[in-house]
C-alpha positions, -999 to +999 in steps of 0.1 A: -575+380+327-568+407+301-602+420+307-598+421+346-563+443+333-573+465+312-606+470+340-580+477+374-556+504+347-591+520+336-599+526+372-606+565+382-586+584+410-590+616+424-570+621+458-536+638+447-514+614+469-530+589+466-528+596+424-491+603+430-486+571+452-500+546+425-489+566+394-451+564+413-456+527+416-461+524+382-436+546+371-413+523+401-418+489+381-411+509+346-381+522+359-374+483+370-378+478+333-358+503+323-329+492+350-329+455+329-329+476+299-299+491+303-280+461+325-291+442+293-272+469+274-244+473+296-240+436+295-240+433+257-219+461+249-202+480+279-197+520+274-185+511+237-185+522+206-218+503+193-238+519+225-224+551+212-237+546+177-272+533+192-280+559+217-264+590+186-293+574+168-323+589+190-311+626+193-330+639+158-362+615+166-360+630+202-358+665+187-387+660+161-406+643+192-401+681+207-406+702+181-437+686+164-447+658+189-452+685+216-478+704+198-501+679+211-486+673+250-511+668+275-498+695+297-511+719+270-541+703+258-561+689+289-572+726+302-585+724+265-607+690+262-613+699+299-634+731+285-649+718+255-660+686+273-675+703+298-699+726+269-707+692+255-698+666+245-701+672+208-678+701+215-649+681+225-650+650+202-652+677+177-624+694+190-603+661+195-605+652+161-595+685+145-564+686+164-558+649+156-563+651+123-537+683+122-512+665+141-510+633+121-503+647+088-477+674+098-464+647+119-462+623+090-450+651+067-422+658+093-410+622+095-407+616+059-390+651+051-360+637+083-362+607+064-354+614+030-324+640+041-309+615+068-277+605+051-269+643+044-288+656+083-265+632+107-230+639+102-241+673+106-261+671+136-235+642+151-202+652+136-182+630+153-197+602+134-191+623+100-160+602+090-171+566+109-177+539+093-203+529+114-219+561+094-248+539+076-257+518+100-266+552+126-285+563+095-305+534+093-316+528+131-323+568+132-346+563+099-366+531+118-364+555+151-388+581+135-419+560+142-409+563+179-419+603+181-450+597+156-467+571+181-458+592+212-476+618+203-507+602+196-500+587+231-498+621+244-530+636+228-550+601+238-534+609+277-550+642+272-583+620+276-574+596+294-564+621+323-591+643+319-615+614+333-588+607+359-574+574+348-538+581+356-532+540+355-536+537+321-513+568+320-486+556+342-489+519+324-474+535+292-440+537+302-442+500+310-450+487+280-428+511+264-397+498+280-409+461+275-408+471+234-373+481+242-365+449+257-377+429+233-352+447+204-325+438+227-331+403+228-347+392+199-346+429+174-306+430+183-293+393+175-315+390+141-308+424+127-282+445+145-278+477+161-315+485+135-332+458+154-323+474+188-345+508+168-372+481+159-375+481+197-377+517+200-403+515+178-423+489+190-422+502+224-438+537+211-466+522+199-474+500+223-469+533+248-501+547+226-516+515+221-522+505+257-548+536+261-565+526+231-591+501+251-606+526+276-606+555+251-625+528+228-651+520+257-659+552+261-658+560+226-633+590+228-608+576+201-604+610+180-607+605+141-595+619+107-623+645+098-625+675+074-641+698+089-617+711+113-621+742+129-591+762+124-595+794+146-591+762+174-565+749+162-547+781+160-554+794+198-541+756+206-506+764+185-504+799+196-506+785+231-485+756+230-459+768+205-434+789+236-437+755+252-422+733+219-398+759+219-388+752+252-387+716+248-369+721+215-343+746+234-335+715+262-333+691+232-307+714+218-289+716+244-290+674+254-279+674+213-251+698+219-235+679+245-240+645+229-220+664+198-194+670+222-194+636+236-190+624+203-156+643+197-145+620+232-133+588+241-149+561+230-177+553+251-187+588+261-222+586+246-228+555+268-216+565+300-233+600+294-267+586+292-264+553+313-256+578+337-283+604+326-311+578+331-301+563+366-304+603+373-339+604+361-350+573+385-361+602+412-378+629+388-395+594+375-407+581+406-417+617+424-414+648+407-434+635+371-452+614+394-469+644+414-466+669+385-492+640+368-514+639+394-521+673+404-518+684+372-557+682+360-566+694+398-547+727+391-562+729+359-602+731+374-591+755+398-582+781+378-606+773+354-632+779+388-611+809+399-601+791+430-569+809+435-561+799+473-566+767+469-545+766+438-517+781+456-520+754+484-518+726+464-490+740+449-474+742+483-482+708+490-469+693+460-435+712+464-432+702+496-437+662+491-414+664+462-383+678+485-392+654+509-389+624+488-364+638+461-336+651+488-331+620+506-329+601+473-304+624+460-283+624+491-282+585+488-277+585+453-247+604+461-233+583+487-239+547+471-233+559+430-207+532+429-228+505+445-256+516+425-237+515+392-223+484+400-250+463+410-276+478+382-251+478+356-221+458+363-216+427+342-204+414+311-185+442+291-193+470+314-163+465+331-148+485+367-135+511+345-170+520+328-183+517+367-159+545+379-169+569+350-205+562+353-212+570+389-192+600+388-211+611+365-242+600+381-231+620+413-228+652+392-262+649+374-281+636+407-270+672+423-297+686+401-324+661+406-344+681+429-345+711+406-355+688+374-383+674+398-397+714+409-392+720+374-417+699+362-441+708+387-433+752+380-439+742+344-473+721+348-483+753+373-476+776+340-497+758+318-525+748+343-524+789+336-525+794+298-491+811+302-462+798+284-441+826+279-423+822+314-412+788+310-401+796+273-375+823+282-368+805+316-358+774+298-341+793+268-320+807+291-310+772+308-305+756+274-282+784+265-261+783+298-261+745+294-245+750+259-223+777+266-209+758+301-201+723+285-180+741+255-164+762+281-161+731+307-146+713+278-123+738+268-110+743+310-107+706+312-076+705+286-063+744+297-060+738+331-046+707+346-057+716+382-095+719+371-091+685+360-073+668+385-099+682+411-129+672+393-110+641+390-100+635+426-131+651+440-155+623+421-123+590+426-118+589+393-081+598+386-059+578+365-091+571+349-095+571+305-122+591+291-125+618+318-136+647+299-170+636+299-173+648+335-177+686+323-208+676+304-230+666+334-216+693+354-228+720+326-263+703+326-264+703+363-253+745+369-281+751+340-305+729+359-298+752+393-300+782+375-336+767+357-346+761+396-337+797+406-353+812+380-386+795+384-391+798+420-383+834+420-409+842+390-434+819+409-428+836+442-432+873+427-469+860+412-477+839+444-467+855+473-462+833+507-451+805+484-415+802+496-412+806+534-438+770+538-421+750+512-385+766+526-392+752+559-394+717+544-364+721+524-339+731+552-361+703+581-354+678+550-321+689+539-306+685+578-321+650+582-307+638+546-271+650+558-273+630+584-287+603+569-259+607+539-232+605+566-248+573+588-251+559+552-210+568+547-201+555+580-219+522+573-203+515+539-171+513+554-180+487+583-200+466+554-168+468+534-151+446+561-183+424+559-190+415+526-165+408+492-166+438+473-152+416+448-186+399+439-216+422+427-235+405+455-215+417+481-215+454+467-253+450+465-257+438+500-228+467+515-249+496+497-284+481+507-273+471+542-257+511+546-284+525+529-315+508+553-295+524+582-294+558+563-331+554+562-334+541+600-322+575+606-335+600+586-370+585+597-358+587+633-349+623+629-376+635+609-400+621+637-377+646+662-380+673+642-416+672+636-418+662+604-453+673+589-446+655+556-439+625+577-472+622+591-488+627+559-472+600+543-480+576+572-519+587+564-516+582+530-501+547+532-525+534+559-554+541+531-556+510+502-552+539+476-564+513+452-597+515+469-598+550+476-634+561+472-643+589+442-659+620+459-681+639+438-669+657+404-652+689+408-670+700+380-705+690+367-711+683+330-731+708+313 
């Protein structure tokens, strides 16, 4: 049985939807494990203080996971093994294992340096925490948290691999496993040792997330190992290349760490509701835009690396195009249905109507920037495909720093001026409500995420010409359709209302579900009357078993 497992994860795939199909059902059954995750949290603790000190506890692991972790992201390194693989395969074992070896002792160096320095580093990275008492006990789960980024990154230099030979399973399996570890700390970590044994989860689920590639790199004996004879003017080129993008990842870390610091200063809870409502958020960048970003990525990478410029630029086209037609009418229903959503995912035991109200207003503000975060991804993988890091550097520097700037400023508005906040307030139903403040934080993120999208597509669009005006024509044939379907889906939830009791979170399941099937019903009915090429494509694409797609030849032949 774990044999016939391991054999269906370790399976090759090369069509791109049909990679971005299966890699989004995987990524669909983690995010089902992440949804349990966070209703078991919800349940346990509400939006309270103890979710506040638990989720305080990954922001310097998440930043070391950015900084150092990143130096060894697949995004930068697959164009890499992809070249040295190809000369021989002597070239890139030899390869793997310098950079390996590299990464695991400044990694471990890293860790232990955070470690040492943690009682003095988190009331100054976290100072709302500076004077609570629950001061030791974030130290502590932060300490047992620093495993989490040393795993991930081996898990991102074995996906390196793992890609390269297109086995995007094993790839999209990680998350799974992950969020299983995670689970586990809540259940069993949590009850036997606290708000550390909910980190022991962390932990475990990071090395399971690395773990789970181990079998097929071990069959194909790619596992990289410790060697001395590493050849530095490599590993230079490799840091040279992929340090703009850990600046990059370090700059959006910054800026994620500079509104948690200011939700730390707020109401109780504002931690929790911030990133309950951050992850629901990430459910459509998770299940398309990562999803196709994934599986084109090592496509785009051969074609430049064969000077196939046209067909590079089409693919792009492509992949833009299927991620606005799957992200905007998820974000439109994410809008309409945030309460249902919040409610039936995360409704129960202390996460109470008030913590509801909070959450899916600010779930509606961060989903307003889903489809940027989801182009994002896919500009930045284009970049790299490219060897050129720079762009998304300043691009993302610039986000970061508008991000930073707007929450502070949002923060400060929120207090000065009473009709800013009663509009926010009234516009997202949550007036009367405690803890509103927290609003300004997604709605900074969300204008530095638009501004990120902006940015992107224009510098894309000045080196590709012609990109815009086919991807814009999807945008604007999928943007009408989602409207309407938004405002069927509106019209339904108040006839369900009458149907079901909103007083039980089955009957809120069944009003959003039951309005948001009839959304659907027509947006598929009106993208079949406008036309819809994306429409047909996916009917294609689903009428294929894309678990038996056949491999056509290699792109490129080993030398």
């Amino acid at each position: 049985m774990v044999k016939r497992w391991f054999s269906f994860i370790g399976q090759e795939i090369r069509g791109l939807h049909e990679a971005a199909y299966l890699l989004g059902a995987f990524a669909a059954l983690s995010l089902v494990l992440a949804i349990i995750r966070d209703k078991l949290l919800a349940y346990t603790f509400g939006a309270g203080h103890a979710l506040d000190v638990y989720y305080a506890a990954f922001r310097i692991p998440d930043l070391l996971f950015a900084t150092v972790g990143s130096l060894v992201a697949a995004s930068i390194l697959l164009p890499y093994f992809i070249d040295r693989f190809e000369r021989s395969d002597e070239a890139g074992k030899a390869f793997s294992d310098g950079i390996f070896t590299v990464y695991f002792f400044l990694m471990a160096f890293s860790a232990a340096v955070v470690f040492l320095i943690a009682p003095w580093l988190v009331p100054k990275a976290i100072p709302g925490f500076a004077t609570d008492p629950a001061l030791p006990t974030l130290v502590a789960a932060m300490r047992i948290m620093l495993l989490s980024p040393f795993f991930l990154g081996l898990s991102n230099l074995y996906s390196s691999l793992t890609q390269m030979h297109h086995r995007f399973l094993v790839y999209a399996a990680s998350p799974v496993v992950y969020n299983a570890g995670i689970i586990l700390g809540v259940l069993v970590g949590y009850p036997m040792f606290g708000i550390p044994g909910l980190a022991m989860g962390v932990a475990a689920g990071a090395f399971l997330h690395m773990g789970i590639q181990l079998p097929f790199l071990l069959h194909e004996r790619l596992v990289p190992r410790f060697t001395l004879k590493i050849h530095w003017p490599d590993v230079r080129k490799v840091m040279l290349t992929t340090l703009p993008r850990t600046i990059t990842l370090s700059a959006n870390q910054l800026a994620s760490f500079a509104l948690i610091a200011l939700a730390s200063y707020m109401a109780v809870g504002s931690i929790s509701v911030f990133n309950f409502a951050f992850n629901l958020q990430s459910v459509p960048l998770t299940l398309i835009g990562a999803s196709y970003s994934s599986a084109v990525f090592p496509t785009l990478s051969r074609m430049l690396f064969k000077g196939h410029i046209a067909e590079f630029k089409a693919k792009m086209i492509a992949s833009a195009e299927h991620i606005i037609f799957w992200s905007m009418p998820l974000t439109v229903l994410f809008i309409v249905l945030r309460a249902q959503i919040v409610r039936t995912l995360l409704g129960a035991g202390k996460f109470d109507w008030a913590d509801t109200r909070l959450t899916a207003a600010m779930l509606a503000l961060f989903t307003v920037s889903t489809i940027g975060q989801s182009l994002i991804v896919l500009f930045v993988r284009s970049f790299y495909a490219e060897g050129k890091t720079a762009r998304p550097l300043l691009i993302n520097a610039i986000s970061a720093s508008i991000i930073v700037i707007s929450g502070y400023l949002l923060d400060k508005a929120f207090f000065a001026y009473p009709m800013f906040r009663w509009f926010l307030e009234d516009l997202l139903k949550v007036d009367g409500q405690v803890g509103t403040s927290v609003l300004v934080l997604a709605l900074a993120y969300t204008i530095g995420v638009i501004v990120n999208t902006f940015l992107h597509w224009w510098v894309y669009e000045r080196v590709y010409h012609g990109f815009t005006k086919p991807v814009f024509a999807t945008l604007f044939q999928t943007f009408a359709a989602s409207v309407i379907m938004g405002y069927a889906s509106y019209l339904s939830l108040r006839i369900f209302a009458a149907v079901f009791p909103l007083t039980k979170v089955w009957g809120v399941f069944l009003q959003g579900f039951c309005a948001g099937l009839i959304g659907i019903v027509v947006l598929v009915i009106t993208l079949v009357i406008l036309g819809n090429r994306q429409l047909v494509d996916v009917w294609q694409t689903l009428h294929h078993k894309v678990w038996k797609v056949s491999v056509p030849p290699a792109e490129v032949e080993h030398m």
